[in-house]
C-alpha positions as a printed NumPy array, in Angstrom:
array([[  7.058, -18.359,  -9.353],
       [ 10.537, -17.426, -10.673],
       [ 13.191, -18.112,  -8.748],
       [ 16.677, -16.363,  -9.421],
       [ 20.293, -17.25 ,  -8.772],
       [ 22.643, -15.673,  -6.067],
       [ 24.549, -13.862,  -8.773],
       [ 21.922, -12.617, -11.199],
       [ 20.26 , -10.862,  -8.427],
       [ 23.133,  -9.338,  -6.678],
       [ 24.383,  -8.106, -10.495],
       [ 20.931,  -6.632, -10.642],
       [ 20.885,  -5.11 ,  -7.605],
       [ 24.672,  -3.756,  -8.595],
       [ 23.359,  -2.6  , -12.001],
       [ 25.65 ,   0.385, -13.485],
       [ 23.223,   3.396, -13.098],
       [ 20.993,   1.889, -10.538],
       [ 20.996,   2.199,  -6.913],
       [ 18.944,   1.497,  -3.517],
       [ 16.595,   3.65 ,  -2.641],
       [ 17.273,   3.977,   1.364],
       [ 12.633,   4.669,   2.168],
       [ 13.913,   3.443,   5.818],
       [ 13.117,   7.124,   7.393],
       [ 11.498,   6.469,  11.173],
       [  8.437,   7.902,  11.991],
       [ 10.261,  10.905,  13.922],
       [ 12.317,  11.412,  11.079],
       [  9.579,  12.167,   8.807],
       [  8.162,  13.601,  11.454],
       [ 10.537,  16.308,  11.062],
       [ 11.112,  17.   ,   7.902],
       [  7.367,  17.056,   7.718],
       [  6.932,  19.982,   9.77 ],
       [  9.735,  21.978,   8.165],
       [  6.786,  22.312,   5.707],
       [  4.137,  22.465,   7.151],
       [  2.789,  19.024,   6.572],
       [  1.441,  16.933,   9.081],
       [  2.705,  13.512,   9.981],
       [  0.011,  11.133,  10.024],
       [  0.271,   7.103,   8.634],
       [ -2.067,   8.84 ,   5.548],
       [  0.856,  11.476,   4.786],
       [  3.497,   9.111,   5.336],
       [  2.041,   6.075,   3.153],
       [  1.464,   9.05 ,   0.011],
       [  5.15 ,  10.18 ,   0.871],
       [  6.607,   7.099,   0.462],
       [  3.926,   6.075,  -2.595],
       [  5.161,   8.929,  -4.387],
       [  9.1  ,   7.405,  -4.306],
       [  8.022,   4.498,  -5.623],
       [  5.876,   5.276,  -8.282],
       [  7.034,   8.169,  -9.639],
       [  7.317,   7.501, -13.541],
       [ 10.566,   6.112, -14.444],
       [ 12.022,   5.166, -10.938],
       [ 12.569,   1.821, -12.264],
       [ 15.008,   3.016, -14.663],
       [ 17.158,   4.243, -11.352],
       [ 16.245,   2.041,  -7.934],
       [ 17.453,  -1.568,  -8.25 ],
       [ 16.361,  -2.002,  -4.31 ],
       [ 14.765,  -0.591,  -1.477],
       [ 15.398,  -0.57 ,   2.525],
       [ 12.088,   0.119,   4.212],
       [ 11.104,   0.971,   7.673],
       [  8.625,  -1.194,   9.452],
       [  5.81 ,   1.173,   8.919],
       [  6.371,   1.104,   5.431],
       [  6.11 ,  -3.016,   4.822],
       [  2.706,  -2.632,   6.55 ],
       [  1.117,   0.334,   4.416],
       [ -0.498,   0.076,   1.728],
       [ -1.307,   1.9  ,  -1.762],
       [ -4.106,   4.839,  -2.342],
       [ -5.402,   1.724,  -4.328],
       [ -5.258,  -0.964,  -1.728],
       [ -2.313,  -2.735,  -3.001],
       [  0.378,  -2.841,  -0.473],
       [  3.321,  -0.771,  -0.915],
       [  5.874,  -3.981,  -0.729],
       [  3.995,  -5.199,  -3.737],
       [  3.913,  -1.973,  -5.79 ],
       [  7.895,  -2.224,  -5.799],
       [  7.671,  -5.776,  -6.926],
       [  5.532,  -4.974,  -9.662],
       [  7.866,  -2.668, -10.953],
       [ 10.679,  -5.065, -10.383],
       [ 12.406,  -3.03 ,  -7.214],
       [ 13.806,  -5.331,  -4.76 ],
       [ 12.625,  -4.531,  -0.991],
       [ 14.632,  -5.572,   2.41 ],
       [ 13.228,  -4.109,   5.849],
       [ 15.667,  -1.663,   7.51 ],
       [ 16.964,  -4.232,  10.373],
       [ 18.094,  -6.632,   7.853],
       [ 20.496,  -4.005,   5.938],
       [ 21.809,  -2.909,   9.21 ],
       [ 23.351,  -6.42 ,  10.355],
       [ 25.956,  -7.183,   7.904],
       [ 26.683,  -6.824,   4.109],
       [ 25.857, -10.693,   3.71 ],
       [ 22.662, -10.913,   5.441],
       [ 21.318,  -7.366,   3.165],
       [ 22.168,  -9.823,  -0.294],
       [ 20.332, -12.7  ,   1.575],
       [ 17.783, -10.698,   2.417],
       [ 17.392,  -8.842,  -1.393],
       [ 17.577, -12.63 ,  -2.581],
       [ 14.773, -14.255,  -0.304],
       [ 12.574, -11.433,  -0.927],
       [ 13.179, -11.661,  -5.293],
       [ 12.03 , -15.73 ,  -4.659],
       [ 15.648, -17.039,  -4.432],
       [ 15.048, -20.52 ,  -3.395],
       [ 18.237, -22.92 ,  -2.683]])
């Protein structure tokens, strides 16, 4: 495993052109914006949704991190592989939504601890 320090993952996450990539849209939200188009909400449309954000050729280049709603750490890939791991594999940092909405410190602990930052 590689394990990163405090700073080299919070100047990653910082990057100049990158950003996070707030996926942390609630069921009802989607829900929504869903049937503005016609589209059904169901876990299947949700899970391609969100698929779709994170593999869409060249994201990488953009999204240094992700906030995710619960749903969203649970699902998993068309493939099988689940979604958390699809944004590690293309070196995206992921946090679940409640840890970004404590505090400031706790979202870099969380980025951290989830790119194998080990103290």
């Amino acid at each position: 495993m590689m394990s990163h320090d405090l700073g080299s993952v919070a100047a990653g996450l910082v990057a100049d052109g990158k950003g996070i990539l707030a996926a942390d849209e609630s069921i009802a939200t989607l829900t929504r914006r869903f049937d503005k188009l016609g589209i059904p909400s169901t876990e299947q449309s949700r899970r391609a949704y969100r698929e779709m954000l994170f593999t869409t050729s060249g994201a990488a280049e953009f999204i240094s991190g992700a906030i995710l709603y619960d749903e969203t750490i649970r699902q998993k890939s068309l493939g099988g592989t689940p979604l958390v791991q699809v944004l590690s594999s293309i070196e995206i940092s992921e946090s679940d939504e409640a840890d970004f909405r404590t505090s400031s410190t706790s979202t870099i602990i969380s980025a951290i601890s989830k790119s194998e930052f080990r103290t």
